[in-house]
GURO-713084 format. One record per residue (C-alpha): residue in one letter; z, x, y. Coordinates in nm, 3 decimals, always signed. Layout:
N
<'a',<Z,X,Y>>
...
***
This chain:
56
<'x',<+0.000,+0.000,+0.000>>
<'x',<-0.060,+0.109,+0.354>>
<'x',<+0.081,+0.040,+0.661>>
<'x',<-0.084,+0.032,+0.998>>
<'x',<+0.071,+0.083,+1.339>>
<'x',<-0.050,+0.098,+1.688>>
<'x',<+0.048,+0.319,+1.958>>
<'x',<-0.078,+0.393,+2.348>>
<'x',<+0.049,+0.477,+2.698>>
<'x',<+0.262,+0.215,+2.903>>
<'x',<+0.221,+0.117,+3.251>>
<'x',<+0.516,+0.376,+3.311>>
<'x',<+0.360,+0.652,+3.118>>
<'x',<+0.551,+0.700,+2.813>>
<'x',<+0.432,+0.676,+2.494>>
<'x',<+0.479,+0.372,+2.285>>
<'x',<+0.476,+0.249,+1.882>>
<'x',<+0.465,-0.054,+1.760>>
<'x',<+0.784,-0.262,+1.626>>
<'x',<+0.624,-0.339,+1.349>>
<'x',<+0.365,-0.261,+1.112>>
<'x',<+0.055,-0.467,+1.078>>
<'x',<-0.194,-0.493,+0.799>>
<'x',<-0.519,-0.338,+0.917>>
<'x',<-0.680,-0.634,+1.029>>
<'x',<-0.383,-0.771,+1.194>>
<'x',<-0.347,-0.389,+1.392>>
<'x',<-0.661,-0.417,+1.493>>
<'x',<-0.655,-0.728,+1.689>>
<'x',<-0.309,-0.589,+1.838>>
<'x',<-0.514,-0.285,+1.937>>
<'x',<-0.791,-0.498,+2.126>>
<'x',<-0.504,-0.685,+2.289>>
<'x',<-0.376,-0.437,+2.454>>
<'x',<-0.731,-0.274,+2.534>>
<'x',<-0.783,-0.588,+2.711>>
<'x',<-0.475,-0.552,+2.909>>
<'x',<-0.614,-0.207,+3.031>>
<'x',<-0.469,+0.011,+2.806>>
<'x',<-0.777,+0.192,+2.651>>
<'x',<-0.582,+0.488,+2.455>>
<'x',<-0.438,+0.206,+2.236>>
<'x',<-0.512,+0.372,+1.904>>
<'x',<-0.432,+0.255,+1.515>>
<'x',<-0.250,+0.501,+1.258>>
<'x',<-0.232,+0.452,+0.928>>
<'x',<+0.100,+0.572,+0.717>>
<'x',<+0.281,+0.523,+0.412>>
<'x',<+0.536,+0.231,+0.314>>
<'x',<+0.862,+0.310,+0.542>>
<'x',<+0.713,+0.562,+0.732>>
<'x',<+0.730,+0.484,+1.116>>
<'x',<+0.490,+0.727,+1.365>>
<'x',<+0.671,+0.879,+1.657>>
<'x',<+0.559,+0.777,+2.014>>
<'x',<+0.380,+1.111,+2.205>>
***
């Protein structure tokens, strides 16, 4: 099984993660969400089961 996440800048600079992890499709749509709301580094990363990506 694999997890997705998305991360990107905030308004206030600092690098943010997701809560949660999303299926692939469901990160996805997150992702062009916030692309929408202007933040265009909003990226998706895959990991393992339990495995939460750092922010930066």
């Amino acid at each position: 099984m694999k997890n997705f996440w998305v991360t990107w800048t905030g308004g206030d600079g600092a690098a943010r993660v997701s809560s949660v992890a999303y299926d692939k499709e469901s990160a996805e749509g997150r992702r062009a969400m916030l692309w929408g709301q202007g933040y265009g580094d909003a990226q998706v990363v895959e990991s393992k089961p339990g495995v939460r990506p750092t922010a930066g």
